[in-house]
C-alpha positions as protocol buffer text, in pm:
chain_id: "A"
residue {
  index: 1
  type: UNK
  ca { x: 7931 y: 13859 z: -28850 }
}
residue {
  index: 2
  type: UNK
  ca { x: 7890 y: 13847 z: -28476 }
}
residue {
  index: 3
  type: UNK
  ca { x: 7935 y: 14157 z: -28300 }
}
residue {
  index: 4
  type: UNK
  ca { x: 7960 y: 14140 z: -27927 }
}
residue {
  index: 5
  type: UNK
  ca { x: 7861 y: 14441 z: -27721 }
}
residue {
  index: 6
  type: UNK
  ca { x: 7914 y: 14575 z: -27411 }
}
residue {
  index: 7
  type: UNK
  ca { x: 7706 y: 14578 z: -27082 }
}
residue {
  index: 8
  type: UNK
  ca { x: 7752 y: 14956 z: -27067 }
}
residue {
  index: 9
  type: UNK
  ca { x: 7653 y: 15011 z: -27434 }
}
residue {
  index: 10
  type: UNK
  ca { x: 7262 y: 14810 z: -27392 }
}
residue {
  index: 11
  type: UNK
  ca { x: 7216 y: 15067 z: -27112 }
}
residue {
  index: 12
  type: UNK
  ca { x: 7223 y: 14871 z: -26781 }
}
residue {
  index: 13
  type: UNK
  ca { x: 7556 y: 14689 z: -26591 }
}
residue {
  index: 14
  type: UNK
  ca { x: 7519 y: 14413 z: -26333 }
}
residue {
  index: 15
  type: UNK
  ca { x: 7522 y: 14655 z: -26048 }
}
residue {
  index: 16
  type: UNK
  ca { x: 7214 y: 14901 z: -26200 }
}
residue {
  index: 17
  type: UNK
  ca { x: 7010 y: 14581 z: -26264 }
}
residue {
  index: 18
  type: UNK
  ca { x: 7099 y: 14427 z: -25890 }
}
residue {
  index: 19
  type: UNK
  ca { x: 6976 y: 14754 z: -25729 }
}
residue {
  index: 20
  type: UNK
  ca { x: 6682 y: 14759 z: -25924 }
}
residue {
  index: 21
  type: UNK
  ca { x: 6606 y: 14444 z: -25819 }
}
residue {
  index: 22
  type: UNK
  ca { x: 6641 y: 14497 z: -25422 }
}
residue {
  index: 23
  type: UNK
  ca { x: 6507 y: 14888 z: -25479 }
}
residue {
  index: 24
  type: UNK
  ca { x: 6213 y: 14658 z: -25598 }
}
residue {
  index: 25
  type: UNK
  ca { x: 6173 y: 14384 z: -25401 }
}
residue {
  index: 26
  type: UNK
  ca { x: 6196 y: 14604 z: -25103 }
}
residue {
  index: 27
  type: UNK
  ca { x: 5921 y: 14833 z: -25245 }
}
residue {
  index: 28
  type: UNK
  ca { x: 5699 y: 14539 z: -25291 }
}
residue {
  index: 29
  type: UNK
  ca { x: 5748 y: 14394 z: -24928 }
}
residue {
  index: 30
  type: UNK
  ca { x: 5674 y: 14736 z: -24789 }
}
residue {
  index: 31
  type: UNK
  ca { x: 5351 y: 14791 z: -24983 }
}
residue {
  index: 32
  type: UNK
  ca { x: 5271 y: 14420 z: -24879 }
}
residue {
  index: 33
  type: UNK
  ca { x: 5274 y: 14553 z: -24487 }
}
residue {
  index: 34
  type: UNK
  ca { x: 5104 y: 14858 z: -24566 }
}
residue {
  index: 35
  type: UNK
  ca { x: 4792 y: 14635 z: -24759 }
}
residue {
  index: 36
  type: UNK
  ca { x: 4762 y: 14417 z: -24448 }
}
residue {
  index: 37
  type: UNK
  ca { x: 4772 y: 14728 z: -24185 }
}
residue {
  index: 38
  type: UNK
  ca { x: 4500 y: 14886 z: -24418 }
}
residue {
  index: 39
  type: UNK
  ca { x: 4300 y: 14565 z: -24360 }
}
residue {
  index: 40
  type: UNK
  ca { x: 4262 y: 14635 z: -23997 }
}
residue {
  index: 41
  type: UNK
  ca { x: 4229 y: 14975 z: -24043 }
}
residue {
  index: 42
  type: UNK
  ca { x: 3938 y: 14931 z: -24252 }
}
residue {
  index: 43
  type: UNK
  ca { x: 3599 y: 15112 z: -24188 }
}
residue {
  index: 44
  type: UNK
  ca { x: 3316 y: 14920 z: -24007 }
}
residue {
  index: 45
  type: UNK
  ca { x: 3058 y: 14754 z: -24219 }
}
residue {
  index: 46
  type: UNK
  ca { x: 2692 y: 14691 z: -24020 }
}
residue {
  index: 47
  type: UNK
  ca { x: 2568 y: 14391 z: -24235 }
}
residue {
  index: 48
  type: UNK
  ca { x: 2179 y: 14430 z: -24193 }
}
residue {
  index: 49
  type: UNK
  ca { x: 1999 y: 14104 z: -24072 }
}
residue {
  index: 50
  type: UNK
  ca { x: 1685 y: 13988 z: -23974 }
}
residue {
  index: 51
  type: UNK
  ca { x: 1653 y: 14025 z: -23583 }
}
residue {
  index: 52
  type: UNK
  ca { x: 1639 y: 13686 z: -23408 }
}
residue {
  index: 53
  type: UNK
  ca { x: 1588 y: 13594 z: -23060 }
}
residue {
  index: 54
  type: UNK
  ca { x: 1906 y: 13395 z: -22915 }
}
residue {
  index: 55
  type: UNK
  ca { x: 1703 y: 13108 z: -22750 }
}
residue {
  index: 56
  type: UNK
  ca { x: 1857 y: 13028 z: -22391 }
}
residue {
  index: 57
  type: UNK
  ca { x: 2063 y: 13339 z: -22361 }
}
residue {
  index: 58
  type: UNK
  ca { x: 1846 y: 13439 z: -22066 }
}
residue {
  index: 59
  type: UNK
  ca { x: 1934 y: 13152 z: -21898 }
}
residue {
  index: 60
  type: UNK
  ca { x: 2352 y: 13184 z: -21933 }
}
residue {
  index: 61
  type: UNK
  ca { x: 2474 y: 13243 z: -21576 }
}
residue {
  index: 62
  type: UNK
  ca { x: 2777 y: 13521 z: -21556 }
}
residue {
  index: 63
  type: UNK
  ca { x: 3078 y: 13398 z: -21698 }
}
residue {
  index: 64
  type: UNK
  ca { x: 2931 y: 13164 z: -21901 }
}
residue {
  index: 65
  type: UNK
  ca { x: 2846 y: 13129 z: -22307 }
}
residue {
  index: 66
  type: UNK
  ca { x: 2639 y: 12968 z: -22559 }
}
residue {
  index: 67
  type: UNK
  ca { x: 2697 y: 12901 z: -22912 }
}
residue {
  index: 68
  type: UNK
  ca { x: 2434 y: 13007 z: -23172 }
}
residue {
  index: 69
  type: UNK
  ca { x: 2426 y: 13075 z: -23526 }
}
residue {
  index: 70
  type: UNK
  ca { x: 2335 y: 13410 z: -23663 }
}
residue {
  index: 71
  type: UNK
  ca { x: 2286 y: 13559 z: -23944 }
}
residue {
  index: 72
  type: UNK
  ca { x: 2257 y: 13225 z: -24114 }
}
residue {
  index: 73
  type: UNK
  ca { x: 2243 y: 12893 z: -23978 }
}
residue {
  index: 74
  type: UNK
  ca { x: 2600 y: 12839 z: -24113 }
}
residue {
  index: 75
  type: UNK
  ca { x: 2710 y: 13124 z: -23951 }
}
residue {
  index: 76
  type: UNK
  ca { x: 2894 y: 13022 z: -23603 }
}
residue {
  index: 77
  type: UNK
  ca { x: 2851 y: 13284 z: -23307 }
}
residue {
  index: 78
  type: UNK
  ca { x: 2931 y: 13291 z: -22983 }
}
residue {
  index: 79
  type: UNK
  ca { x: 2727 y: 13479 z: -22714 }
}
residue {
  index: 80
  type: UNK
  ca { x: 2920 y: 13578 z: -22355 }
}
residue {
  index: 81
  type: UNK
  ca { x: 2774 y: 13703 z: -22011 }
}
residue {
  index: 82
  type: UNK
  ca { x: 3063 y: 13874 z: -21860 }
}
residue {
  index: 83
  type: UNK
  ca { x: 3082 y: 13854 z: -21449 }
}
residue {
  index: 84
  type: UNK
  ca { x: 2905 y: 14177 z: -21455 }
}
residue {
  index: 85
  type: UNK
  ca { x: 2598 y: 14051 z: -21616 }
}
residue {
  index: 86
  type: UNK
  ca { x: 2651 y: 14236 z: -21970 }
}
residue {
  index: 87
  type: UNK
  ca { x: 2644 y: 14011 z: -22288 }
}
residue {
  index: 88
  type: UNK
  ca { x: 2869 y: 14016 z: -22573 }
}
residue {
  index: 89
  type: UNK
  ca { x: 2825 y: 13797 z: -22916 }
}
residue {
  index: 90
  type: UNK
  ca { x: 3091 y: 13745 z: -23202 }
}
residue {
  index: 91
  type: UNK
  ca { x: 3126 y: 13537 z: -23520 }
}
residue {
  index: 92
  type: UNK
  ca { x: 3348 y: 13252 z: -23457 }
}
residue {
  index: 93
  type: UNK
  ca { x: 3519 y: 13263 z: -23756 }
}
residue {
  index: 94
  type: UNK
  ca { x: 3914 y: 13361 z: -23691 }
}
residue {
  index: 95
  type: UNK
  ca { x: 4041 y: 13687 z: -23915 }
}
residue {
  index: 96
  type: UNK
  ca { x: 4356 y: 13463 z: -23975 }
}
residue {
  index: 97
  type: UNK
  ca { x: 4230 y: 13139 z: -24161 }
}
residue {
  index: 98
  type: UNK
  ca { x: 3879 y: 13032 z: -24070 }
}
residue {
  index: 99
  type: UNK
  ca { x: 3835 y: 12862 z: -23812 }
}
residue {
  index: 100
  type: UNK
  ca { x: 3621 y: 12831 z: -23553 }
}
residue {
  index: 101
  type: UNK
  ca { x: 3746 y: 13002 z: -23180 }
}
residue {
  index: 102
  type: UNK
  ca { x: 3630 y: 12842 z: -22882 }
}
residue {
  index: 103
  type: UNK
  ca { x: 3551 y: 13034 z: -22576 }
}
residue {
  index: 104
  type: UNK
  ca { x: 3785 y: 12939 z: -22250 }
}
residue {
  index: 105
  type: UNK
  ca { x: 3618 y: 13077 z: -21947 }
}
residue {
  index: 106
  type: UNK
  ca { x: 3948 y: 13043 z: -21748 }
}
residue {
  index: 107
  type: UNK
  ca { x: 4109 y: 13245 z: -21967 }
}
residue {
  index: 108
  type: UNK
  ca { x: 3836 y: 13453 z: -22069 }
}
residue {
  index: 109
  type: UNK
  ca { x: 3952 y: 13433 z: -22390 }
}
residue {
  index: 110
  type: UNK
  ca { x: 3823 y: 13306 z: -22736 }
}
residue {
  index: 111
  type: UNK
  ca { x: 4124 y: 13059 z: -22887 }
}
residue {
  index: 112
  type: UNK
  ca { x: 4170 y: 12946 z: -23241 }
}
residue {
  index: 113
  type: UNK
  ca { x: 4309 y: 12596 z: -23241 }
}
residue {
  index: 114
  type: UNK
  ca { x: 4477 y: 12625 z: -23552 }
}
residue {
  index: 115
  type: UNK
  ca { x: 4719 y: 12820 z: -23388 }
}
residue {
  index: 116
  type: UNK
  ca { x: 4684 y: 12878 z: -23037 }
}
residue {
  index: 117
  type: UNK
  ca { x: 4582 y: 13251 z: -23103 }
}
residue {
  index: 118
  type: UNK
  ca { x: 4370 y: 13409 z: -22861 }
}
residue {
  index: 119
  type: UNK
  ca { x: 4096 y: 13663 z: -22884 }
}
residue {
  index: 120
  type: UNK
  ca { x: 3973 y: 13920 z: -22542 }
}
residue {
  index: 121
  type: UNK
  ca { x: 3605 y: 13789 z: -22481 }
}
residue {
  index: 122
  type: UNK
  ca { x: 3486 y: 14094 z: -22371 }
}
residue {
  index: 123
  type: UNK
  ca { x: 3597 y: 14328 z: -22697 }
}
residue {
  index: 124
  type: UNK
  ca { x: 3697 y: 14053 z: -22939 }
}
residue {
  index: 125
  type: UNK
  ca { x: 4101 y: 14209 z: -23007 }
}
residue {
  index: 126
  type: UNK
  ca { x: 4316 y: 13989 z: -23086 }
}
residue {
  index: 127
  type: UNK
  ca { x: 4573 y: 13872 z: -22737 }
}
residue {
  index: 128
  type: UNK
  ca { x: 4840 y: 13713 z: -22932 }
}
residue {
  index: 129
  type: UNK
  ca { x: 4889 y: 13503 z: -23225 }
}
residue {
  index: 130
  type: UNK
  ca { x: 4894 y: 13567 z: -23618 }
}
residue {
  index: 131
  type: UNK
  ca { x: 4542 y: 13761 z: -23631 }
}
residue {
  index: 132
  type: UNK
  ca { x: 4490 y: 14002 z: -23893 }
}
residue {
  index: 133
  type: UNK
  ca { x: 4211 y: 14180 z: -23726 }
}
residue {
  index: 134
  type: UNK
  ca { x: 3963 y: 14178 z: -23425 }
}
residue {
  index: 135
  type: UNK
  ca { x: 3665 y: 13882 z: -23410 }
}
residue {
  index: 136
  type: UNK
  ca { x: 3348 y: 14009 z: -23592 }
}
residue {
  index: 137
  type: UNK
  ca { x: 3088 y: 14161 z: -23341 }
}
residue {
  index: 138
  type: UNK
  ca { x: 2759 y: 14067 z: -23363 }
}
residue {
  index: 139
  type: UNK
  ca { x: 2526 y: 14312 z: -23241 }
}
residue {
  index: 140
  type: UNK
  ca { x: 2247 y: 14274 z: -22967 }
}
residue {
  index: 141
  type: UNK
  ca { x: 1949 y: 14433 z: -22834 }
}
residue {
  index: 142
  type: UNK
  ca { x: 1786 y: 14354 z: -22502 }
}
residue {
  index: 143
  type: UNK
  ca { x: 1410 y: 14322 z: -22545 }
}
residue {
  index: 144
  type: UNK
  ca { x: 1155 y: 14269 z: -22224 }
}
residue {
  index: 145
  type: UNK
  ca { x: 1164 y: 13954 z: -22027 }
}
residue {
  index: 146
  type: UNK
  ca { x: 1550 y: 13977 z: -22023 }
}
residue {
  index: 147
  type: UNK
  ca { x: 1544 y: 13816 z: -22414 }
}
residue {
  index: 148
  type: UNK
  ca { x: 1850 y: 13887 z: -22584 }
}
residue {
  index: 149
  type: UNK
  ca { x: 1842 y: 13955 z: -22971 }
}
residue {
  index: 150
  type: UNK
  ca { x: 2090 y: 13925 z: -23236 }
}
residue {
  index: 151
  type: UNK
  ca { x: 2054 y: 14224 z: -23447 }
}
residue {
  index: 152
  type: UNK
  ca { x: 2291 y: 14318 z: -23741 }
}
residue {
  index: 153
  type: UNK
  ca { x: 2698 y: 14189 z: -23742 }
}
residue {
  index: 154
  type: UNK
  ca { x: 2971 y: 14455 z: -23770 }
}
residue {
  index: 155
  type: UNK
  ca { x: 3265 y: 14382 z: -23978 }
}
residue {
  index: 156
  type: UNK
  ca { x: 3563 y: 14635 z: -23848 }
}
residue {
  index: 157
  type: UNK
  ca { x: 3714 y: 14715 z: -23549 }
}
residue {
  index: 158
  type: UNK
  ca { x: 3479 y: 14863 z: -23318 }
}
residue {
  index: 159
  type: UNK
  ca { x: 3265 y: 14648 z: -23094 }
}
residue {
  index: 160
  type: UNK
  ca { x: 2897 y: 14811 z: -23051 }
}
residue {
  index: 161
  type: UNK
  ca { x: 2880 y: 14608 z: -22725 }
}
residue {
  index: 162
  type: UNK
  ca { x: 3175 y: 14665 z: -22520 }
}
């Protein structure tokens, strides 16, 4: 014999489940934002490489740059002179999806051509576009002779050469 029972009777009506439902979906979208503000918030990390000398970086006038690789050889960096002679060096690799930023002295910007998204030169935070977090500073140490050395890359926030 078929018995047919109620909504009410198995415990949950059409309007319960439907705010469970947004009550959920809205808890999940929230935690979603939170995640990707926590991943630039995260602390720095100093990866530890071998030092290497940045051949031709004493040679870069003011306002200039030089791509270099560093820590690997598939590793794309970028070295900077600002105008006022200091130097600054970042991975190339966009926080968004990958790809390699080119530097634009006009703007003195780095931009990501996959979507126009721009990165300051001199402390590698994001200008505009969809950037999770700030380029990856590598960190450099002025040795006699005016050589400049790639030391150790920071993954984080906080640019040890600004």
């Amino acid at each position: 014999m078929y018995s047919e029972t109620g909504p009410e009777e198995n415990g949950i009506t059409r309007r319960r489940f439907c705010n469970r439902v947004l009550l959920t979906s809205t808890a999940l979208a929230l935690a979603a934002k939170g995640l990707r503000a926590q991943g630039v918030k995260r602390h720095d990390l100093l990866l530890e490489s071998p030092p290497m000398k940045i051949d031709g970086a004493e040679s870069i006038m003011p306002g200039s740059f030089l791509y270099f690789s560093y820590p690997t050889s598939n590793d794309a960096a970028v070295l900077m002179r600002a105008p006022d002679g200091q130097y600054v060096a970042y991975g190339r690799k966009c926080a968004h999806l990958g790809c390699s930023v080119d530097f634009s002295g006009a703007r003195r910007s780095l931009i990501c051509p996959c979507h126009q998204g721009a990165y300051d030169a001199r402390t590698g935070f994001v200008l505009f576009g969809p950037r999770l977090r700030p380029l990856d500073p590598i960190v450099l140490q002025m040795r006699t002779g005016g050589q400049v050395w790639a030391v150790g890359k920071t993954i984080g926030n906080s640019n040890p050469n600004a």
